[in-house]
C-alpha positions as CSV (number, residue, x, y, z in Angstrom):
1,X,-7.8,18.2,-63.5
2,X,-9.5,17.6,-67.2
3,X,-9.9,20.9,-69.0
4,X,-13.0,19.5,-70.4
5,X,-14.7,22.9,-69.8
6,X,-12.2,24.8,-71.7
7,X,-12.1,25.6,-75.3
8,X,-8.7,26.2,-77.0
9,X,-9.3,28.0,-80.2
10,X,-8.2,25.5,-83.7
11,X,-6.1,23.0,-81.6
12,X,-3.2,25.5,-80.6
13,X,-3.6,26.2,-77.5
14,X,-1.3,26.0,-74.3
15,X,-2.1,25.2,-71.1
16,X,0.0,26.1,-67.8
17,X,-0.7,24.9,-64.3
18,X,1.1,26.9,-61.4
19,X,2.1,26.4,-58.9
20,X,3.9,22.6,-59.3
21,X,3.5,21.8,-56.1
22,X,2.3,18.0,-55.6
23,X,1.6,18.1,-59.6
24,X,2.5,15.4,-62.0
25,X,2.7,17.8,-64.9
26,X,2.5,21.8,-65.3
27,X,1.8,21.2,-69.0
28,X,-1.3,20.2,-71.1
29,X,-5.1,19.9,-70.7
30,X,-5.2,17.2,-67.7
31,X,-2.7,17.3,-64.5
32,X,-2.6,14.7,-61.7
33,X,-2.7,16.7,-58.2
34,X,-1.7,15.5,-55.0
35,X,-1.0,18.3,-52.5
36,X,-0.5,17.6,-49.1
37,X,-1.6,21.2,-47.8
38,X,-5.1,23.3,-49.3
39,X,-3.4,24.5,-52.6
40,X,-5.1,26.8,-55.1
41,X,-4.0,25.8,-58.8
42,X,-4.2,28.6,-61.7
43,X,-4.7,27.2,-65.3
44,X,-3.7,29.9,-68.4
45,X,-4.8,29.1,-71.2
46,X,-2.7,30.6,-74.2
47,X,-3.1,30.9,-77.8
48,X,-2.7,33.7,-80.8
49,X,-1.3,35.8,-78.2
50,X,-5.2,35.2,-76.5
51,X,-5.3,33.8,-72.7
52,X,-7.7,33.4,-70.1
53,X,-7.1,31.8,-66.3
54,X,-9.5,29.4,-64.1
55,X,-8.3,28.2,-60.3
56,X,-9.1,24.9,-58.9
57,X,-9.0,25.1,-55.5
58,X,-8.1,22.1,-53.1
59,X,-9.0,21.1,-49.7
60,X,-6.6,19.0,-47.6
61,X,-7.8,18.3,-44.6
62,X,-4.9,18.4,-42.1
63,X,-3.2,15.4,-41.3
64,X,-3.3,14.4,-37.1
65,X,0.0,13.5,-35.6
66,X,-0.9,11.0,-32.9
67,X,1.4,10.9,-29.3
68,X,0.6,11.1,-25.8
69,X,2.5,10.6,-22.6
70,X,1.4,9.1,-19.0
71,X,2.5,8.6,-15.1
72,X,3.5,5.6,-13.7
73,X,2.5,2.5,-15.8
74,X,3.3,-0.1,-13.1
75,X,1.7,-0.2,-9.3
76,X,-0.6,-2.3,-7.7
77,X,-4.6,-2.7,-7.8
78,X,-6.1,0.3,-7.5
79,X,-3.6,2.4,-9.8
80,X,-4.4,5.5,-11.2
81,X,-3.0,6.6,-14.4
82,X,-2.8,10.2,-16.2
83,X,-2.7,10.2,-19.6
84,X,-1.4,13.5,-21.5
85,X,-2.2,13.9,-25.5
86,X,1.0,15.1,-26.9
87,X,-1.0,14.8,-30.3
88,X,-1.2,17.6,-32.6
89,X,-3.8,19.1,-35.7
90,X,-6.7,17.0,-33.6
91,X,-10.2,17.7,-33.4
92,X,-11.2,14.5,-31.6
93,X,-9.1,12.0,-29.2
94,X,-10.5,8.5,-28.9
95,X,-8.8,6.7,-25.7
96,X,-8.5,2.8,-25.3
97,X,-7.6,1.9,-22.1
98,X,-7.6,-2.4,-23.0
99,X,-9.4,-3.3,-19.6
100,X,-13.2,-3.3,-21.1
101,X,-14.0,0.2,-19.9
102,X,-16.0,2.2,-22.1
103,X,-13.6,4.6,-24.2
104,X,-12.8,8.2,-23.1
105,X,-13.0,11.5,-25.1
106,X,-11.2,13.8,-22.6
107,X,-8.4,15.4,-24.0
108,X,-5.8,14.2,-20.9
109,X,-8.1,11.4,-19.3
110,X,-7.4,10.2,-15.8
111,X,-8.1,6.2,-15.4
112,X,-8.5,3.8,-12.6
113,X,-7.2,0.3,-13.5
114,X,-9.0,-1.9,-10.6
115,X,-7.8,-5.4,-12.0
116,X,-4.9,-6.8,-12.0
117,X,-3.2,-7.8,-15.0
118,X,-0.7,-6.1,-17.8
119,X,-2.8,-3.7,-20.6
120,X,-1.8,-1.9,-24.0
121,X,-3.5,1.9,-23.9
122,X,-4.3,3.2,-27.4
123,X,-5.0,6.8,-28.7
124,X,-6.8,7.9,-32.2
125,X,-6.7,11.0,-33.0
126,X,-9.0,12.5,-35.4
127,X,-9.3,15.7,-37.3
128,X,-12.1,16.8,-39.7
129,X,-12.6,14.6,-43.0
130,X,-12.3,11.7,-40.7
131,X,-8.7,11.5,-41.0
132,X,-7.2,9.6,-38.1
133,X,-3.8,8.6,-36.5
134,X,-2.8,5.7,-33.7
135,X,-0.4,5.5,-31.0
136,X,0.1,3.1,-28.6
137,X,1.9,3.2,-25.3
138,X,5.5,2.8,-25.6
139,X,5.1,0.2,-22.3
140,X,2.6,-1.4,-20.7
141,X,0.6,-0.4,-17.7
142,X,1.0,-3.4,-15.3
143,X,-1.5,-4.0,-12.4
144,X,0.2,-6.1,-9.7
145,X,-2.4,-7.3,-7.2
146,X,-2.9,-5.5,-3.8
147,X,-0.4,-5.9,-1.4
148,X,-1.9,-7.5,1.8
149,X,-0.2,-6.6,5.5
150,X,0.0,-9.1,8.0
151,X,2.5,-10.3,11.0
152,X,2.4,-12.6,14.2
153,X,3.3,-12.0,17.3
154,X,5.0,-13.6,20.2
155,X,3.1,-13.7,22.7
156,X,0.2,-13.2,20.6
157,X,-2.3,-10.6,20.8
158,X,-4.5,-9.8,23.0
159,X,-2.3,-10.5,25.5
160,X,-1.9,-9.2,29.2
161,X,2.0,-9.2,30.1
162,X,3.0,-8.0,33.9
163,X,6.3,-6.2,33.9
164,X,8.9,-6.5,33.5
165,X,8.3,-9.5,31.6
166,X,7.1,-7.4,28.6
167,X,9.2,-8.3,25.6
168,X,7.3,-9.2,22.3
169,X,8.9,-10.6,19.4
170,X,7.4,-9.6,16.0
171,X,7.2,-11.4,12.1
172,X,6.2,-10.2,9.5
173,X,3.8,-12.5,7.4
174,X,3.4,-10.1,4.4
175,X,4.0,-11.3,0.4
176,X,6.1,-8.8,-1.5
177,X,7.5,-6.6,1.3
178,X,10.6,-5.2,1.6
179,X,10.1,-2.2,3.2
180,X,8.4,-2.0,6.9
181,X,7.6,0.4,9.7
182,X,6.3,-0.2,12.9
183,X,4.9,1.8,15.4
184,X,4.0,-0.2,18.9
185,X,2.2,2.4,20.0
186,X,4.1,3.6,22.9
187,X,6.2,6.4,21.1
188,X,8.6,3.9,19.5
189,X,9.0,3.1,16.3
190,X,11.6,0.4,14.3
191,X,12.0,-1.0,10.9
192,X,12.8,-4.3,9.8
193,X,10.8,-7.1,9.1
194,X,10.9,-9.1,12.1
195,X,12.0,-6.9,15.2
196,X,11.7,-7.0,19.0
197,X,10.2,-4.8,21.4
198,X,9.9,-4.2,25.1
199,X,7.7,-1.9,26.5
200,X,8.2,0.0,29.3
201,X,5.3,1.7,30.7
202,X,1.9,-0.3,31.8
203,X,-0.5,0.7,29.4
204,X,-3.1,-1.1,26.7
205,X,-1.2,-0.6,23.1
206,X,-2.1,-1.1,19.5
207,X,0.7,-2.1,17.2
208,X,0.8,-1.1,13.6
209,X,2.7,-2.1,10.9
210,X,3.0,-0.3,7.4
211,X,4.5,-1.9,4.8
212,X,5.8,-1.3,1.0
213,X,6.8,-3.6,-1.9
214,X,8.8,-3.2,-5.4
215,X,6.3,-1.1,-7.0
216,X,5.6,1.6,-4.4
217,X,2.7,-0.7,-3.2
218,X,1.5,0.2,0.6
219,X,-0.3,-1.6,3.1
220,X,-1.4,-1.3,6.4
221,X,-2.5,-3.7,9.2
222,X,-3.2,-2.3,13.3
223,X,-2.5,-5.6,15.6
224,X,-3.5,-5.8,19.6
225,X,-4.1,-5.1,22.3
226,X,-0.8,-5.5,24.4
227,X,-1.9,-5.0,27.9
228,X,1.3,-4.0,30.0
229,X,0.5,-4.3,33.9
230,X,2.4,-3.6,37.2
231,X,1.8,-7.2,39.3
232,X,0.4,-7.0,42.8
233,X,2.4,-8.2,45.6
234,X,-0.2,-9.1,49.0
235,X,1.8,-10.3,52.0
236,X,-0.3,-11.3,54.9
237,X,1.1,-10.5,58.7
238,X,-1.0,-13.2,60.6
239,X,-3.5,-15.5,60.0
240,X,-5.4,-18.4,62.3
241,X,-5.8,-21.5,60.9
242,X,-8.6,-22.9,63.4
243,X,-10.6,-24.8,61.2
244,X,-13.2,-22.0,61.5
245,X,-12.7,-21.0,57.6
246,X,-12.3,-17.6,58.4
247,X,-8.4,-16.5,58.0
248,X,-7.7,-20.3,57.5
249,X,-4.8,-20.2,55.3
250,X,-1.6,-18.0,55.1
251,X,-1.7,-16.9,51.0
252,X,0.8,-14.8,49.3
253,X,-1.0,-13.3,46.4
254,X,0.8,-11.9,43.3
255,X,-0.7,-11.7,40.0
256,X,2.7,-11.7,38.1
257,X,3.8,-14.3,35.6
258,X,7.9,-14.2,36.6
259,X,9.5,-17.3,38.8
260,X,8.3,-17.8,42.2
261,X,8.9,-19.4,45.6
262,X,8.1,-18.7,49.3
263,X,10.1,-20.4,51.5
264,X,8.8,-20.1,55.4
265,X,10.8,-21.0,59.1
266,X,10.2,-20.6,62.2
267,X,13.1,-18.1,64.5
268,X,15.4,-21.2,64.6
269,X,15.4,-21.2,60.4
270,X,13.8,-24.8,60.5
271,X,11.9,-25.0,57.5
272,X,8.3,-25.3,57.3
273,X,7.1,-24.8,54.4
274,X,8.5,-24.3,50.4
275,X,6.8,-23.8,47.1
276,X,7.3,-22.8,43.4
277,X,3.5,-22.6,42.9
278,X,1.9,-19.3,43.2
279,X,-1.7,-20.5,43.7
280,X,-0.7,-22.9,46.9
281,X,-1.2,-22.1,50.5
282,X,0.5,-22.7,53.9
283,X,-1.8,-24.1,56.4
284,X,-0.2,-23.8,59.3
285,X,1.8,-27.1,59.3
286,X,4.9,-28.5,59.2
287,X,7.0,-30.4,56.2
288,X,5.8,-33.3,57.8
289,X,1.7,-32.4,58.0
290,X,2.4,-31.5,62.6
291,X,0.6,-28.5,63.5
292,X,2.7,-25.7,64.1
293,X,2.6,-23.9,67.5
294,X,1.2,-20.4,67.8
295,X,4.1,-17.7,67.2
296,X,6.0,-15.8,64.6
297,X,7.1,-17.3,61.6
298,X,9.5,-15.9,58.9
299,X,9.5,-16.5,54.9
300,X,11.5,-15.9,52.3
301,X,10.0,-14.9,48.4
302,X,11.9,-14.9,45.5
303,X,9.9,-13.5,42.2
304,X,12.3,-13.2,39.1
305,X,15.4,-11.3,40.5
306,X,13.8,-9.9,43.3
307,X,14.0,-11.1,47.0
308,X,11.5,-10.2,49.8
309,X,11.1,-11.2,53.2
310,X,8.9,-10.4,56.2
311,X,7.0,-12.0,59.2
312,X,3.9,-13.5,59.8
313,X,1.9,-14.6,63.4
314,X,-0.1,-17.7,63.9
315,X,-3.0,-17.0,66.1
316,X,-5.4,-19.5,67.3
């Protein structure tokens, strides 16, 4: 401060600046000041036991402390951050978030980071007088890409299986995973990436499959249908294979998918006819193409594990 304004008598005068604080000198006409808080400075001005006091008074604009704290700063695409100023003496909080978005004023901002990829989030604070502070995040928010579900089946869906052929093996086709839960959609549930189910009751089911990665990712993919059915077993008594195309064939029909064969004899257990193939018919012949006389046959069937047997009439 220059005590240009003051007059000091014939050149004896003293001069006294209180209080020190952020002073260069206390003595003499001119000080250097540099508080670091509003300070009001008295000047005395002494001489032949005369004095008089002025005050300078000045402003110091307080200085902001820039900090701020935030959730999880690594996940996959969409992740959303909160951001919580820890920053004190501001007036004004200016938030870079390093993805192009336009900058946020909100005191605690929540963001959405929708691309992938690794960003720096800066704060200024500001207080009056335009004085400002920076922090930066102490790490990173990463953005991994979305995780993606997916998984094959076999058989593969949609698929009708007819019991109690009804097993399905699963796999897992998804990038990243290492945590999965399925649910087939008949009450039972597994985990594992590559499991094996049999289901039990006929029934049309959906199978789902949720899965997580590294970085608390989740995904979720719904697979089907899986049509579970009890096959139908028709076993004819008699048939009359006249050439009139009416009853004409003797045909066993089952709409199953397990191993088959019908074996057929006449009461002396000669054979006459023997298949594997579901969809062929006896015609009323022999192994060698000779009509077979009128009467009561017998047959065996074998489909999977299971045997039946019965009787069937040729009328003509």
């Amino acid at each position: 401060f220059p005590s240009h304004d003051t007059v000091g008598g014939r050149g004896s005068a003293t001069f006294n600046w209180t209080p020190s604080t952020g002073l260069n000198t206390t003595q003499g006409p001119s000080v250097y000041a540099s508080p670091i808080d509003t300070t009001t400075y008295i000047l005395i001005i002494s001489e032949a036991g005369c004095a008089d006091t002025l005050s300078y008074t000045i402003e110091v604009n307080p200085q902001p402390d820039a900090e701020f704290t935030m959730s999880q700063p690594v996940g996959c695409s969409p992740l959303n951050v909160q951001f919580d100023s820890r920053s004190d003496k501001t007036l004004t909080w200016v938030w870079n978030f390093g993805d192009g978005t336009p900058i946020s004023n909100e005191v605690d901002p929540s963001h959405y980071f929708t691309t992938p990829g690794t960003y720096q989030v800066r704060l200024i604070a500001l207080t009056s007088g335009s004085c400002a502070d920076t922090a930066y995040s102490s790490v990173p928010v990463v953005v991994t890409p979305p995780l993606m579900a997916d998984f094959v089946s076999n058989p593969s869906a949609p698929v009708e299986l007819s019991e109690p052929n009804t097993i399905v093996s699963f796999r897992d086709k998804t990038v990243g995973a290492n945590q999965w839960f399925w649910d087939f959609g008949d009450g039972i549930t597994a985990e594992g990436a590559n499991p094996i189910h049999q289901f039990t009751q006929k029934g049309t089911y959906m199978v789902t499959l949720k899965v997580n990665d590294s970085n608390g990712c989740e995904a979720v993919i719904k697979k089907g249908p899986f049509t579970i059915f009890t096959p139908e077993l028709n076993l004819p008594n008699v048939f009359s294979p006249n050439g009139d195309r009416v009853n004409d064939l003797f045909f066993i029909t089952y709409t199953g998918d397990e191993s088959f064969r019908v074996q057929i004899f006449d009461r002396w257990g000669v054979k006459y006819f023997d298949t594997l193939n579901r969809n062929q018919f006896w015609n009323g012949q022999d192994l060698n193409g000779q009509i077979a006389a009128d009467g009561t046959y017998f047959y065996t069937i074998q489909i999977g594990g299971r045997n039946y047997s019965g009787s069937v009439t040729i009328v003509r």
